[in-house]
C-alpha positions in Angstrom: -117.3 55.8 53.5 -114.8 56.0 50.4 -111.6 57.4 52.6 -112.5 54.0 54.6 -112.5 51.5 52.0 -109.7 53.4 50.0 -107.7 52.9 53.3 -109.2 49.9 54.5 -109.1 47.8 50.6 -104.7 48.2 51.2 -104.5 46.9 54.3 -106.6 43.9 53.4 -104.2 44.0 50.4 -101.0 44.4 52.1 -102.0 41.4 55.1 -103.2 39.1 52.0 -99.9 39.7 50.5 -98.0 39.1 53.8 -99.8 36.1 54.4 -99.6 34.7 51.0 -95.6 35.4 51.2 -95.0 34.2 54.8 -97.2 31.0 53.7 -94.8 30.2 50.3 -91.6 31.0 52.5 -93.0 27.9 54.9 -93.7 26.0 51.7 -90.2 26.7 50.5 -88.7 26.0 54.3 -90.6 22.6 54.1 -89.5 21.5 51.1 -85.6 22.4 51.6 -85.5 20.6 54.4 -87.2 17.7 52.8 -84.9 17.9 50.2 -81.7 17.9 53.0 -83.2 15.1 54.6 -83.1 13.2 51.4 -79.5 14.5 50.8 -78.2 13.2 53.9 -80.1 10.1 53.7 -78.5 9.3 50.4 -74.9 10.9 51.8 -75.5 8.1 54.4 -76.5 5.5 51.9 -73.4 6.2 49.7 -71.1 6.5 52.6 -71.8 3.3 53.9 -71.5 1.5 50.7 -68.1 2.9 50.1 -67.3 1.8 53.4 -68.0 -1.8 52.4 -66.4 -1.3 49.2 -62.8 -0.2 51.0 -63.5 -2.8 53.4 -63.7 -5.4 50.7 -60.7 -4.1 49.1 -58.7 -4.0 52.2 -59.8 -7.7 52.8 -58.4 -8.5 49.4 -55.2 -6.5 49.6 -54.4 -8.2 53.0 -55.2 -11.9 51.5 -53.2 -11.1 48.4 -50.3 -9.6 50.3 -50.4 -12.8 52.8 -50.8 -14.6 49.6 -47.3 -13.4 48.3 -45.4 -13.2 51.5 -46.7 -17.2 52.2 -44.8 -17.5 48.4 -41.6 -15.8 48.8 -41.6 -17.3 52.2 -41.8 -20.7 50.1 -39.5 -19.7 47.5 -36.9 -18.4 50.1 -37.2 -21.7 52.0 -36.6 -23.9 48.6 -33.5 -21.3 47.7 -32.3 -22.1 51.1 -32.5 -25.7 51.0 -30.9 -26.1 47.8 -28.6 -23.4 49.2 -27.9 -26.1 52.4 -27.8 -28.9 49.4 -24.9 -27.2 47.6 -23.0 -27.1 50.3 -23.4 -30.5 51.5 -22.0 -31.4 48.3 -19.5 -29.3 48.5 -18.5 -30.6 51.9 -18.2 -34.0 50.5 -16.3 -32.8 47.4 -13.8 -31.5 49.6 -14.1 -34.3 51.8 -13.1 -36.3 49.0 -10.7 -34.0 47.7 -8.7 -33.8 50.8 -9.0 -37.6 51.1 -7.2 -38.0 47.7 -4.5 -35.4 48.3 -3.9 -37.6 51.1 -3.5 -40.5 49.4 -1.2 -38.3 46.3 0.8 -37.3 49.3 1.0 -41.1 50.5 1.7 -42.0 47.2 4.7 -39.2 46.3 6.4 -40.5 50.1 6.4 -43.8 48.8 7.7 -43.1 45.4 10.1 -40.8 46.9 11.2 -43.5 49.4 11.5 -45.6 46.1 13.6 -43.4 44.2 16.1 -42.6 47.2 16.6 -46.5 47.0 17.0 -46.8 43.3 19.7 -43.8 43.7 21.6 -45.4 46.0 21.6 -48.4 44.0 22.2 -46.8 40.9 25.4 -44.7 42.8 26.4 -47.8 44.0 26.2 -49.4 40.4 28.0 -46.3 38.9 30.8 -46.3 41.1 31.3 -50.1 40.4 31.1 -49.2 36.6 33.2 -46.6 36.9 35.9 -48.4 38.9 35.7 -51.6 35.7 35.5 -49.0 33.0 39.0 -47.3 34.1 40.5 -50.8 34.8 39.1 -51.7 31.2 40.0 -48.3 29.5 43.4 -47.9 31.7 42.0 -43.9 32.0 41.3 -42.4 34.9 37.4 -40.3 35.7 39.3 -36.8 34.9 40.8 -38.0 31.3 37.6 -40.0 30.4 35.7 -36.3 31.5 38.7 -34.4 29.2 37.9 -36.5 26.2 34.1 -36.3 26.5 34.4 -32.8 26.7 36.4 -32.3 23.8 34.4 -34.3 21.4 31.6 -32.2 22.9 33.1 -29.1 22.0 33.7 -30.4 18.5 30.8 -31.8 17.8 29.3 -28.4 19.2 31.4 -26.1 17.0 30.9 -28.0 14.0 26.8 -27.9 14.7 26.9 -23.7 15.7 28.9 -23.5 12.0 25.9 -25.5 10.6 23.1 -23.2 11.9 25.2 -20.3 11.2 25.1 -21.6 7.6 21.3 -22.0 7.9 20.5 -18.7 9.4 22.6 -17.0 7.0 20.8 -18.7 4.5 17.3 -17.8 5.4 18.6 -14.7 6.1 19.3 -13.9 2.8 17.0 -15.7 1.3 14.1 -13.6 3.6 16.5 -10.4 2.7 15.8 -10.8 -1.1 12.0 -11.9 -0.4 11.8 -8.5 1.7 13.6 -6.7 -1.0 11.5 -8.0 -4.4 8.3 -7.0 -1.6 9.6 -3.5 -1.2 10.4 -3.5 -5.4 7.6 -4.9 -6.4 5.2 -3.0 -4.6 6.8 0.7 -5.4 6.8 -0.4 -9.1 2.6 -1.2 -8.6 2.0 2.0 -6.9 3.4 4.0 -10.2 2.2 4.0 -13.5 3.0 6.3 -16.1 2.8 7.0 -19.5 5.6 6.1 -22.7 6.7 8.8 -24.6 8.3 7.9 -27.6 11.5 9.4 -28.7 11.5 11.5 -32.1 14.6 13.7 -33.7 11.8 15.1 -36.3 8.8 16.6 -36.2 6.5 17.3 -39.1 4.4 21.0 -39.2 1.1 20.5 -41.1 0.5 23.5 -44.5 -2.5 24.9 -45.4 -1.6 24.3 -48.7 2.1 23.6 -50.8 2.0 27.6 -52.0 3.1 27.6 -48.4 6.3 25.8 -49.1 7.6 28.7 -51.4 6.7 31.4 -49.3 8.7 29.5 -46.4 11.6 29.5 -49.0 11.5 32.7 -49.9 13.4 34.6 -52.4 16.8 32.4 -53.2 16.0 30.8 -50.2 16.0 33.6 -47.8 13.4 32.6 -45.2 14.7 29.6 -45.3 17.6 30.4 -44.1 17.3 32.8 -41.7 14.8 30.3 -39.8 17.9 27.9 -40.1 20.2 29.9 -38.8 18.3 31.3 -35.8 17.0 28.4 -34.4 20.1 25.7 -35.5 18.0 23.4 -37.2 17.2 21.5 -40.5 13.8 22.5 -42.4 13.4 19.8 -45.0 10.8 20.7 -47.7 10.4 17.8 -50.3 7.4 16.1 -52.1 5.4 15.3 -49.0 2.1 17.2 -49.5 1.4 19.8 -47.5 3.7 19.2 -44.4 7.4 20.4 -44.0 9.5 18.3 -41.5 12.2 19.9 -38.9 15.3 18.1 -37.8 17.6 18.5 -34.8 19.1 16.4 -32.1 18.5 19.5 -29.8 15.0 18.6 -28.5 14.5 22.4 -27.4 15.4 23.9 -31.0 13.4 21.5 -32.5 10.6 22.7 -30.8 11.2 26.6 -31.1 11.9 25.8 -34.5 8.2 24.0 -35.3 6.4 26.8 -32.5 7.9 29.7 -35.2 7.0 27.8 -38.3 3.4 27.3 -37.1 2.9 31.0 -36.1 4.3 32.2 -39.1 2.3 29.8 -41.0 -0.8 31.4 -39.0 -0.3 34.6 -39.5 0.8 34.6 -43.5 3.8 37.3 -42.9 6.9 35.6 -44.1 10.0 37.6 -43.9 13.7 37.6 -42.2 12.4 40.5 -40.1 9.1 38.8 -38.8 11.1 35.3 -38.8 13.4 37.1 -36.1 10.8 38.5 -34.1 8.7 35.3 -34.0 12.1 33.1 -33.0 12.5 35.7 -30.1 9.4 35.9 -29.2 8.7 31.6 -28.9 12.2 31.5 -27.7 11.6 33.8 -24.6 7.7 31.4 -24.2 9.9 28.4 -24.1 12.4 29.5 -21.6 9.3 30.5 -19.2 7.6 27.1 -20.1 10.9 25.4 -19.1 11.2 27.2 -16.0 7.2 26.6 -14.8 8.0 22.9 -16.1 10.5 23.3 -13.4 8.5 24.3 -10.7 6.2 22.3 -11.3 7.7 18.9 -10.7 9.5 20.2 -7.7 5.5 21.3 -6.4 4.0 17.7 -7.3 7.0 15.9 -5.5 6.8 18.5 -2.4 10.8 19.5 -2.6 11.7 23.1 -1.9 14.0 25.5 -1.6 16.2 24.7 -5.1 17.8 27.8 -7.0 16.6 28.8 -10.6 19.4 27.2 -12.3 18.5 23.5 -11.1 14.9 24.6 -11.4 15.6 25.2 -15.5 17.6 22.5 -15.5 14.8 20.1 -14.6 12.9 21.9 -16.7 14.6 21.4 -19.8 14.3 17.4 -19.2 10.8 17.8 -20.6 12.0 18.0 -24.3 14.7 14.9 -23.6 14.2 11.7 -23.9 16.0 8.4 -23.7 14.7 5.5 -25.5 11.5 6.5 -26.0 10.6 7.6 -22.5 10.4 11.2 -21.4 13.7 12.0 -19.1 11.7 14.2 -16.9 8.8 12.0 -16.3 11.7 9.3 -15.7 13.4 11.7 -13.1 9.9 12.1 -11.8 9.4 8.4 -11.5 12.9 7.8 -9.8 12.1 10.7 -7.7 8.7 9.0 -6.8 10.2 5.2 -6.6 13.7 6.4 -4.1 11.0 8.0 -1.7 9.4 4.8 -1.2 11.6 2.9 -0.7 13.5 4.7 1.4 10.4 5.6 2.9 9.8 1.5 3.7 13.5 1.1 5.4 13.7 4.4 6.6 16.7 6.4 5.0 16.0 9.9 4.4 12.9 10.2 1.9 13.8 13.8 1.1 17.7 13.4 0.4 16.5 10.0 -1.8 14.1 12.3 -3.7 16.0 14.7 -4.8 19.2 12.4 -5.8 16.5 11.1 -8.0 15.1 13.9 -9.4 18.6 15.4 -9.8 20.3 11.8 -11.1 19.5 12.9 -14.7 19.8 16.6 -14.6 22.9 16.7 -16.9 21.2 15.7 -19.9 19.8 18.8 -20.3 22.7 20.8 -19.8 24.9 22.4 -23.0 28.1 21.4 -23.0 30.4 21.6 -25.4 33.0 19.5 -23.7 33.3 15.4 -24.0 31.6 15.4 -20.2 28.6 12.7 -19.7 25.5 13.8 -18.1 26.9 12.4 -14.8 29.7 14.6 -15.2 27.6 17.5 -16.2 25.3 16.8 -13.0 27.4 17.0 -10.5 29.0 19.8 -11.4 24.9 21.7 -11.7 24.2 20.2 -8.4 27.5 21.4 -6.7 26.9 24.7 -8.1 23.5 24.8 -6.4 24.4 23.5 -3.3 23.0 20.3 -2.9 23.8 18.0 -0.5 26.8 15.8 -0.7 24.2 12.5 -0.4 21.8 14.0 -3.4 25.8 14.3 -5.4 26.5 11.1 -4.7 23.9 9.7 -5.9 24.1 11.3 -8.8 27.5 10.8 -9.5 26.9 6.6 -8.4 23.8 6.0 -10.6 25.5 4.5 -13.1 28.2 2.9 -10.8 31.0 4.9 -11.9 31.9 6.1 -8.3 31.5 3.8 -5.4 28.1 4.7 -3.0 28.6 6.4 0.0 25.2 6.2 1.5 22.3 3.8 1.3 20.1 7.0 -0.2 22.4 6.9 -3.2 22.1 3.3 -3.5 18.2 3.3 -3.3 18.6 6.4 -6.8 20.4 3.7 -8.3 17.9 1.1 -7.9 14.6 3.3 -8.3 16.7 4.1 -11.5 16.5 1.0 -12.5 13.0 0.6 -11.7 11.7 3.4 -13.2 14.4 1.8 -17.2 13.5 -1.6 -17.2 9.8 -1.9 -16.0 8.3 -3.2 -19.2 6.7 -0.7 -21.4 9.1 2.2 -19.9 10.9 2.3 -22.7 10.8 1.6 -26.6 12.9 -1.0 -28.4 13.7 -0.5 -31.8 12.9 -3.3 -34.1 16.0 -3.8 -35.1 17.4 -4.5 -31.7 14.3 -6.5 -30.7 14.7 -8.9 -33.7 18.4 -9.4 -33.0 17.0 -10.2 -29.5 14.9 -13.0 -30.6 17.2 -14.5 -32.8 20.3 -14.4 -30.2 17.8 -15.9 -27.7 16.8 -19.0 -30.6 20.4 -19.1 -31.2 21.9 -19.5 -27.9 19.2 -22.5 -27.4 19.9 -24.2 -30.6 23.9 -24.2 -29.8 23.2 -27.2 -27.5 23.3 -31.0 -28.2 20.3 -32.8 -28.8 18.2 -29.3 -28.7 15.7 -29.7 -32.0 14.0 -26.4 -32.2 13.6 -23.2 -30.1 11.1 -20.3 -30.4 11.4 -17.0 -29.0 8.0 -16.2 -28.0 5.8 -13.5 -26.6 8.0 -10.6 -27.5 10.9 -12.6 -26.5 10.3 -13.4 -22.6 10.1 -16.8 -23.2 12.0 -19.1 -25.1 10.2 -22.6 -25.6 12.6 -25.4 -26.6 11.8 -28.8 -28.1 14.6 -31.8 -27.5 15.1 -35.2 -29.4 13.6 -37.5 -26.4 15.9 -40.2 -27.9 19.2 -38.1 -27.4 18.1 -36.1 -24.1 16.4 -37.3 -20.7 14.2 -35.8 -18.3 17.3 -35.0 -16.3 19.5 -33.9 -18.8 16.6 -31.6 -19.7 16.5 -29.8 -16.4 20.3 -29.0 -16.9 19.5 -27.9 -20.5 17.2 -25.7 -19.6 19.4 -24.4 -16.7 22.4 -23.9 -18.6 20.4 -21.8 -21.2 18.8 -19.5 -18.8 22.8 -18.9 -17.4 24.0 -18.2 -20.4 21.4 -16.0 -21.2 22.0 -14.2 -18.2 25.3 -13.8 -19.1 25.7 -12.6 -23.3 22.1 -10.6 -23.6 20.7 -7.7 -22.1 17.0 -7.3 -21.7 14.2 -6.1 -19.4 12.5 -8.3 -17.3 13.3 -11.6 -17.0 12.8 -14.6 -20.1 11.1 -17.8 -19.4 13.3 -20.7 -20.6 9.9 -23.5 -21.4 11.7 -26.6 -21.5 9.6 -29.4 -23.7 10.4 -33.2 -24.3 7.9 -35.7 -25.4 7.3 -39.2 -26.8 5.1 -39.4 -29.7 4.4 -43.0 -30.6 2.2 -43.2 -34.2 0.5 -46.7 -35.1 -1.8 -47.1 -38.2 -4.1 -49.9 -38.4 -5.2 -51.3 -41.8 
């Protein structure tokens, strides 16, 4: 009874179980296909309202496409009648055009017509006149045409002559416009500085003991400083400072170099004094040569052997009235290259002939030869060219110019001399200026005072009103100025100021 109800309680379970699962499965199947339903229903739903929804916008699209096309369509149509407008005008612009070129045309027959008439009346009358003006004159058409001619021709010539005047005038006149231009603006493109020119120069002591030891034993030291270097030591009651004198710029300066290192270093004695000379002599040379090379750098010229080298070199302890001779040659150097630069000569050959158009100045000579002399002989010797000799040999117009290079040295010479502040005046020559400038005014009638003002470049005159007009004060003041130009030399140019007044002076009492 147990084996039965052991076998017989599974089975019950196992059918339960089966039955309880094939029932949920149905459950399940029920509700999924509920759920589908409800799904498609709601596919449908949504489906059919999107269908609308395109439909509507499709409507929409269309009408607003129709819209537009109806506008351009309208638009198109006004272009087109304004379009047809246009060219009805046009049509009846050229309608009326054509209509007056037809009446122009009309017109130009007529006047043409006219004017054949009037020239036939006008021959007619000519040949009449001409026909009582040879019976009047007794002279035929040919001879009248003969004289006509040659009055022509006279009058002609004499007229080309007039304009050939004229045109020579202006050009000269626009020649020396161009040429103050081309002066004027190489003088404001340089600017240097003024040396002034010294045949002394003083060497500060520590102390006068010094003075004796530079002495020396019956004047020893003295001596043989003296003698090795060619100049003057003057020791006197100046307090601490001896003074060295030479005309030889380059002893003057190994002379006060030595001095100052002996001074320095305290060992005072022939023996040192010679080696210190050497020594500063040998520095000098060197500094002299670099000197040398150095201007020929800064102005870009090459190829120049070492004796024209030292020779420019040498320039640095020159000067001539006041101003450095190599920063001159420098500045000639500098002016020549642009001016010839402006009217296109050869900048280089006009560079050098003013670099090299003081050269001699430097040079030794124990001759009577000038520094032209001197530097064409240097230059010759160092095979420059022929133009550069020229113009060193023509700065100072003692040969004539055989090229425009040489005359541009000349000028850039005179540039680089009489620019103010170039060079220094001495007083006394300044002051015999100014009174030869007051003089020369006051040595004419009815002149009552003259002044020589600001530094003598310009003279201001006063004149007796009662002895001198206006117009007689014009030819004053111009005969002054010639004469000027004539008896004085100066830099620049001088103002002559011309001044006559009335003053009439009434007291009431």
């Amino acid at each position: 009874m147990q084996i039965i109800l052991w076998i017989t309680l599974p089975l019950a379970g196992l059918i339960l179980g089966w039955t309880f699962r094939w029932l949920y499965a149905r459950f399940q199947l029920s509700s999924s296909e509920q759920k589908a339903e409800r799904l498609k229903r709601d596919a449908v739903k949504e489906a059919e309202a999107l269908k609308r929804e395109m439909v509507v916008e499709t409507k929409d699209e269309l009408l607003r496409e129709r819209n537009q096309q109806e506008k351009e369509l309208r638009e198109r149509r006004i272009e087109q009648q304004k379009f047809e407008k246009r060219l009805l005008q046009k049509e009846e612009n050229l309608d009326n055009k054509l209509a007056y070129v037809e009446r122009q045309q009309q017109s130009i027959i007529d006047r043409e017509r006219k004017n054949d008439e009037r020239e036939a009346q006008l021959s007619q009358q000519e040949e009449h006149w001409q026909k009582e003006l040879e019976r009047v004159s007794g002279l035929t058409r040919e001879d009248a045409r003969k004289m006509i001619i040659s009055s022509l021709e006279d009058d002609a010539r004499h007229d080309a002559q007039g304009l050939m005047n004229k045109i020579e005038q202006e050009a000269q006149l626009t020649a020396e416009k161009k040429g103050r231009e081309i002066l004027i603006s190489t003088i404001q493109r340089m600017s240097s500085e003024v040396n002034a020119e010294v045949t002394v120069a003083s060497v500060s002591l520590p102390n006068d003991e010094m003075k004796g030891r530079i002495i020396g034993r019956e004047g020893r030291n003295i001596r043989t400083l003296e003698t090795l270097t060619g100049v003057d030591i003057i020791i006197d009651d100046t307090p601490e400072a001896v003074v060295v004198s030479c005309f030889d710029p380059v002893r003057k300066e190994i002379a006060r170099r030595s001095l100052e290192r002996l001074i320095s270093d305290g060992r005072i004695h022939p023996t040192r004094i010679e080696e210190v000379v050497q020594k500063v002599t040998q520095e000098i040379s060197q500094h002299i040569y670099e000197e040398g090379e150095k201007i020929l750098f800064d102005l870009g010229i090459h190829h120049m052997k070492p004796e024209g080298i030292r020779g420019l070199g040498r320039l640095v302890f020159r000067t001539s009235y006041g101003q450095n001779v190599l920063a001159h040659s420098k500045e000639v150097a500098i002016f020549a290259g642009m001016i010839a630069a402006e009217i296109g000569a050869d900048v280089e050959v006009a560079k050098r002939g003013g670099l090299l158009h003081d050269v001699g100045k430097g040079i030794e000579s124990d001759g009577d030869s000038n520094h032209v002399e001197l530097g064409v002989e240097l230059a010759k010797r160092i095979g420059e060219d022929p133009r550069v000799i020229n113009g060193i040999a023509a700065h100072h117009g003692d040969v004539p110019h055989s090229c425009v290079e040489s005359v541009i040295v000349q000028i850039a010479d005179a540039l680089s001399a009489s620019r103010p502040g170039a060079r220094r005046e001495t007083l006394d020559n300044y002051i015999k200026r100014l009174e030869n400038l007051e003089k020369i005014a006051e040595d004419f009638e009815g002149v009552d005072k003259a002044y020589a003002i600001q530094a003598g470049r310009e003279l201001r005159i006063m004149v007796d009103h009662e002895k001198v007009s206006d117009a007689e004060a014009k030819d004053i003041a111009r005969a002054i100025a010639k004469r000027i130009e004539n008896e004085l030399r100066y830099p620049g140019r001088i103002k002559v100021t011309m001044i006559r007044e009335t003053r009439i002076v009434e007291y009431a009492r």
